[in-house]
C-alpha positions in Angstrom: 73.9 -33.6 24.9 70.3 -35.3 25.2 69.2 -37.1 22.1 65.4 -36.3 23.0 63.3 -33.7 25.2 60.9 -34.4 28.0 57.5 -33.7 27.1 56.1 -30.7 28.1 53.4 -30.8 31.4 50.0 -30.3 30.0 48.1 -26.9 31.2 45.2 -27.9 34.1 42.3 -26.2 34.2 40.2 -26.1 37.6 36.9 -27.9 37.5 34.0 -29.0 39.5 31.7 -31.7 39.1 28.3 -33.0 40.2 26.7 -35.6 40.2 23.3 -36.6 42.0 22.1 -40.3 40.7 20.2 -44.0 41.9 22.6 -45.7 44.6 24.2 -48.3 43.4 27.5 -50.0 44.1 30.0 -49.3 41.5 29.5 -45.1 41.2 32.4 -44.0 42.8 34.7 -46.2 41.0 33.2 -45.7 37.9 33.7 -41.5 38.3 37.2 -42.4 39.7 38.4 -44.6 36.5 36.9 -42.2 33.9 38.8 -39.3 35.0 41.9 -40.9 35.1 41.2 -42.3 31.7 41.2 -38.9 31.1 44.6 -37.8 32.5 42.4 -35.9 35.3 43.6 -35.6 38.8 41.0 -35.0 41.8 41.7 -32.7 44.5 38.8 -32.9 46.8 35.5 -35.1 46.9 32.7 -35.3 49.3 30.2 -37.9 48.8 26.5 -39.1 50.3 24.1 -41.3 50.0 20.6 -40.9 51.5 19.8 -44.2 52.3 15.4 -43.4 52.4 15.5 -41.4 49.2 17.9 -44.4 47.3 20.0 -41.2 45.6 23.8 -40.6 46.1 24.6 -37.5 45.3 28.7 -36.3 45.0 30.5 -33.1 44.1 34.3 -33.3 43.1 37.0 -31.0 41.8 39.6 -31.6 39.3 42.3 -30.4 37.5 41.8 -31.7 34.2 44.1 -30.9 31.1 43.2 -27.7 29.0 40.7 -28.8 26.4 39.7 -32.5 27.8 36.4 -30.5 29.5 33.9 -31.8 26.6 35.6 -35.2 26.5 35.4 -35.5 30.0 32.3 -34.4 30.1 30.7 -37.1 27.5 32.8 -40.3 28.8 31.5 -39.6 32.5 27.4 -39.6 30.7 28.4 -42.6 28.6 30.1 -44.7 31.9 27.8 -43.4 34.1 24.5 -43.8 31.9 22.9 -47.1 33.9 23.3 -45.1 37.0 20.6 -42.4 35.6 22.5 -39.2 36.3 21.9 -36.2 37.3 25.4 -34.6 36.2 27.1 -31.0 35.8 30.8 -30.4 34.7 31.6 -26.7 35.1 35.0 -24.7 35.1 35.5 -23.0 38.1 36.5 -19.7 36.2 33.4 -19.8 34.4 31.5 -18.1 36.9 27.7 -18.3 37.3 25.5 -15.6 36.2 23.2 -14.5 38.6 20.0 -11.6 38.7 19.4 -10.3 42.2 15.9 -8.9 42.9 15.0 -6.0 45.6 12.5 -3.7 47.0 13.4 -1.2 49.1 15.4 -2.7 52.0 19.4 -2.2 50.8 21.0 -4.7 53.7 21.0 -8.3 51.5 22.4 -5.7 48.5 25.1 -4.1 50.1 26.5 -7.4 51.6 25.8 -9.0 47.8 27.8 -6.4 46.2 30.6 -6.3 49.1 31.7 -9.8 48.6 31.3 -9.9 44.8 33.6 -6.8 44.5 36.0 -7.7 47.2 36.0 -10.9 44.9 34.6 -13.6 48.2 31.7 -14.1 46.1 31.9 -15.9 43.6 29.2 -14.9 40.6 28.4 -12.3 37.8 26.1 -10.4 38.7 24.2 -9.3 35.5 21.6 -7.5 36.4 19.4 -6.2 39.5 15.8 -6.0 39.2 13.8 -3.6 41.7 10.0 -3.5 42.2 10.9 0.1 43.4 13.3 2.4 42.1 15.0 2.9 45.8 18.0 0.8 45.0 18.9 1.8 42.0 21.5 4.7 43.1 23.6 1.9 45.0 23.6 -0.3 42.1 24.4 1.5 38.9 28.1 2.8 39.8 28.5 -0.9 40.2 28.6 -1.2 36.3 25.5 -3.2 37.4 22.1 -2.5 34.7 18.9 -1.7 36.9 15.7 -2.6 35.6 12.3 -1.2 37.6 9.7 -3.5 36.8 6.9 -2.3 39.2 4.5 -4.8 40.4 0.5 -4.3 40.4 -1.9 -7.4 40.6 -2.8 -5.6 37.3 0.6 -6.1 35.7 2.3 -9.3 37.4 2.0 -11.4 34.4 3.5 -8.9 32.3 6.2 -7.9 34.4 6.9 -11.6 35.1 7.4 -12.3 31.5 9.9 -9.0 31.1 11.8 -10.4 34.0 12.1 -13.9 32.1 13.4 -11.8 28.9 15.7 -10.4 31.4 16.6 -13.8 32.7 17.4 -14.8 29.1 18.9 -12.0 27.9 22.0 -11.8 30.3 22.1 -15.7 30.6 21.4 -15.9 34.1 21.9 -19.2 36.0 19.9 -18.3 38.9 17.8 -16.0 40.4 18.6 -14.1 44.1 15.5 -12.2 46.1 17.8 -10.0 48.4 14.6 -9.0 50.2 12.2 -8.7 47.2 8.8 -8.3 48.7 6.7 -9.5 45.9 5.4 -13.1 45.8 6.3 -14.4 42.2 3.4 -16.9 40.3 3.7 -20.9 40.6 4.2 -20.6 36.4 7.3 -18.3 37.0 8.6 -20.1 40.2 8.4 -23.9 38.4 10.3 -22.7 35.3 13.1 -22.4 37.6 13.2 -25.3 40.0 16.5 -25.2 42.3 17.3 -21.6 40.4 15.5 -19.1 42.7 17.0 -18.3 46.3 15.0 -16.1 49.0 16.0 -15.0 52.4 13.3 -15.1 54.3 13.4 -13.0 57.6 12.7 -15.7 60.5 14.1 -19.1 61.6 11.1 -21.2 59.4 8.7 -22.0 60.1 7.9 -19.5 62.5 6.7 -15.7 61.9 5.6 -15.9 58.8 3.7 -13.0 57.0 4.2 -9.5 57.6 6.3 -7.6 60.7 8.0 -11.2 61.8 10.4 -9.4 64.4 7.2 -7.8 66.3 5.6 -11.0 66.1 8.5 -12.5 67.7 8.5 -9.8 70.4 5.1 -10.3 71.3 5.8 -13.9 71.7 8.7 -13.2 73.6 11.5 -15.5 71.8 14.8 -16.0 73.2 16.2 -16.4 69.7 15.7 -14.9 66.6 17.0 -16.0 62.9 17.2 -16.0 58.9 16.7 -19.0 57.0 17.9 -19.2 52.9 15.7 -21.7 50.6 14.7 -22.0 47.3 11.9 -21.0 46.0 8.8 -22.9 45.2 5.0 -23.1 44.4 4.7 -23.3 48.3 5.0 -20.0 50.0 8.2 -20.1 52.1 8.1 -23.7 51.8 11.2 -24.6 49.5 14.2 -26.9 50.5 16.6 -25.3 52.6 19.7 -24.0 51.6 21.6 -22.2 55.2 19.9 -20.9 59.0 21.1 -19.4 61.6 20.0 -17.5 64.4 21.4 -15.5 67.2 20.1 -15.6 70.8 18.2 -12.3 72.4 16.3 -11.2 75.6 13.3 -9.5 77.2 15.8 -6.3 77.3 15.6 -5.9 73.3 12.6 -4.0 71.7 11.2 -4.7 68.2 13.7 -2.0 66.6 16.6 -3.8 68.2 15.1 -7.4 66.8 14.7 -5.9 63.5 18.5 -4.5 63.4 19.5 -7.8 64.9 17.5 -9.7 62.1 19.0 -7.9 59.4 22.5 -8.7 60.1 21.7 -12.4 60.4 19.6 -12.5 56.9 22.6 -10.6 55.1 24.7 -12.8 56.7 22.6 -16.2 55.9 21.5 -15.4 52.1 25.2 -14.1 51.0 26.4 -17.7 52.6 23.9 -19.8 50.6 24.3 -17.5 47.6 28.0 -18.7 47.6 27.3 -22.0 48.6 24.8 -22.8 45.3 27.6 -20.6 42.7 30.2 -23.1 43.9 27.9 -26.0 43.2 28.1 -27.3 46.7 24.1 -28.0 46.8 22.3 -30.5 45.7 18.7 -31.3 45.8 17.2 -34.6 46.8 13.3 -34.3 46.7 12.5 -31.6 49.3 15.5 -31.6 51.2 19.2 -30.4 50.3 22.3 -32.2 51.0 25.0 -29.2 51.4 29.0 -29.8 50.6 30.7 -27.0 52.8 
């Protein structure tokens, strides 16, 4: 018989971390040493550094033993402090809590919802907010709360403010425009930097403005596309978060460049929404450096 027992294997628990900082020699081993102070293993890393801007941005996942988060967490501020970081430790089951904002067009919606309750998309979704009451018949047997918060240029403050209560209220992370044809203020847009996604229904910068797809018709364009960004001060402007397009011909009226259009921006803005839950997009000034 044994005289002693082997120690039992710690639980793991999933997480991801990010970090966007000065480039400077030293980071990675830094990051790498900490965690294994830690007794933290890492299963992926992607790394960049953007030589103009002087910022190196990573994104890592770990296993890290049940309860050593919030330790982890401080050691990696503490060794990493001269290196001015930018830095996010997050559990991968702790989901992020997202409000998605419509009109009356149901295509971004429907392909939202899809992936979320086929479980590909990985968010809560805590609430839907609709300028327009269209919508709210495909949300609500979701379990999803609806709030209509109709826009006038008489009411826009106010209703902005609700929709920050809103934003509080549920603990929202970020903010999706699944087609939501309102323009919000630069006050509500910069109290949310890197927080608000928009699809936005052409390949930018092109088309802007209303009717995009008969604007693209009349110009006779051999491709059509989506583009995902955040949202800024600047109208359409914001860094981008995923494009694509898909090619067309003379043959195709503006009804089928508008069908054709929808399935890209449904396609584009559920990809970037999953892209900025798993924390695989950071922000370096204006541009975005994507881990996919």
């Amino acid at each position: 018989m044994s005289g002693g027992s082997a120690s039992a294997t710690p639980e793991m628990v999933a997480h991801v971390l990010t970090l966007r900082c000065i480039d400077e020699p030293g980071i990675v081993a830094a990051v790498s040493q900490t965690i294994l102070s830690q007794a933290a293993n890492i299963t992926d890393s992607a790394q960049y550094a953007h030589e103009r801007s002087g910022t190196f941005t990573l994104r890592m996942e770990l296993d890290v033993p049940a309860g050593a988060g919030s330790r982890l967490d401080v050691r990696l501020r503490e060794e990493l402090a001269r290196f001015d970081p930018l830095l996010s430790l997050r559990r991968r089951d702790r989901l992020r809590r997202v409000v998605i904002m419509v009109s009356k067009a149901d295509h971004c919606l429907w392909d939202l919802l899809y992936h979320w309750r086929s479980g590909d998309l990985p968010v809560e979704i805590v609430a839907v907010v609709g300028n327009h009451d269209a919508l709210r018949t495909l949300v609500e047997p979701h379990g999803i709360p609806f709030h209509l918060l109709p826009v006038t240029p008489e009411t826009r403050s106010e209703q902005e403010a609700r929709l920050r209560g809103i934003v509080v209220e549920t603990g929202a992370d970020f903010i999706v425009l699944a087609r939501y044809m309102q323009i919000l203020s630069d006050d509500f847009c910069s109290r949310y930097p890197g927080r608000i996604i928009n699809i936005h229904h052409s390949f930018l910068p092109g088309f802007k403005g209303a009717k995009p797809y008969h604007q693209a018709y009349d110009r006779g364009v051999k491709l059509i596309g989506a583009t995902a960004h955040y949202v800024t001060g600047d109208l359409d402007e914001g860094p981008i978060i995923e494009q694509n397009v898909v090619r067309v011909s003379h043959r195709q009226l503006e009804d089928d460049l508008v069908r054709t259009g929808r399935d890209v921006e449904r396609r584009v803005l559920t990809r970037a929404v999953r892209l900025h839950a798993e924390d695989r997009v950071m922000l370096t000034g204006h541009r975005t450096v994507v881990f996919d």
